[in-house]
N, C-alpha and C positions, 0 to 999 in steps of 0.2 A: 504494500500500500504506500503510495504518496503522500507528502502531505497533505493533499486535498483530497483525494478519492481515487476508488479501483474499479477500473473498466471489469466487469466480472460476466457480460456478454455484448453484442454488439450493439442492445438499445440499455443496455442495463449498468447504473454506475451507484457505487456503492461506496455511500459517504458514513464515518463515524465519530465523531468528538465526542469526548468526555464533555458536560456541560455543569456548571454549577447550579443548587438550588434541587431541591425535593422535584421526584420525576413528574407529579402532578403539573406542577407552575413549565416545566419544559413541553408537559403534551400541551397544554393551554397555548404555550407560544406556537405549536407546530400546527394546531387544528382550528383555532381562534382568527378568523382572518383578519380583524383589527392587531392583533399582537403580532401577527405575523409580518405584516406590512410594516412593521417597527423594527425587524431586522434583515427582511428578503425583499416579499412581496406580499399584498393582500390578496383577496380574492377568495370568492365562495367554495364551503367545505362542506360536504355530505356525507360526514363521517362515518362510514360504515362501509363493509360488501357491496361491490354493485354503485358505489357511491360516485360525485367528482369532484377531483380540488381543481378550483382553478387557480393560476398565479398572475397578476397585472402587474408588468413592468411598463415603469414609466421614465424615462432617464435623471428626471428632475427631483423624484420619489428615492434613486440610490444612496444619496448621500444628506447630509446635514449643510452643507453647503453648496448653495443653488448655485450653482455656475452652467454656462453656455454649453450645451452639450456638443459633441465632435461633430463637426460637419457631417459626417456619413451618417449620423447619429439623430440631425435632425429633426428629419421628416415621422420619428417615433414618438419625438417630444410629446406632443400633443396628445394623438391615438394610442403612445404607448404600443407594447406587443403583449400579447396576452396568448395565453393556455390552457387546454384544459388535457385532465389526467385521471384514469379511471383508478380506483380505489382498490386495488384485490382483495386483502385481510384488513384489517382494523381490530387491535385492541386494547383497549386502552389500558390504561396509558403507556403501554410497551412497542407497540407496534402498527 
């Protein structure tokens, strides 16, 4: 493993950090899309089987300091890129 993560199939990457705080307050941040949009991206969660999360990036939403985003970067500003992601297991607060 990387410091950031392990390619473990060709759509499939596999991220793990140790994180601080009771695992309760870390599923909150991972499933919560207000809390999560406070360290990633927001966006609608259907926590369960069968579910979808979505994520909304928006380039002006990454950082704490608004700055002019890259020219290539632009035309995202506004519309942002967004996703969405099927759910296979859920449980909480582990998985």
């Amino acid at each position: 493993m990387s410091d950031y993560g392990t390619v473990i199939a060709p759509l499939e990457v596999r991220f793990e950090r140790l994180l601080p705080g009771p695992i309760e307050t870390i599923w909150e941040f991972l499933v919560d899309p207000e809390k999560r949009g406070q360290w990633l991206a927001p966006g609608a969660t259907d926590a369960r089987p069968g579910g979808k999360m979505t994520l909304s990036f928006r380039h002006r939403d990454l950082s704490p300091h608004k700055a002019t985003p890259p020219e290539k970067f632009r035309d995202h500003d506004e519309k942002g890129h967004e996703f969405t992601s099927d759910i296979l297991r859920c449980e909480p607060p582990r998985l």
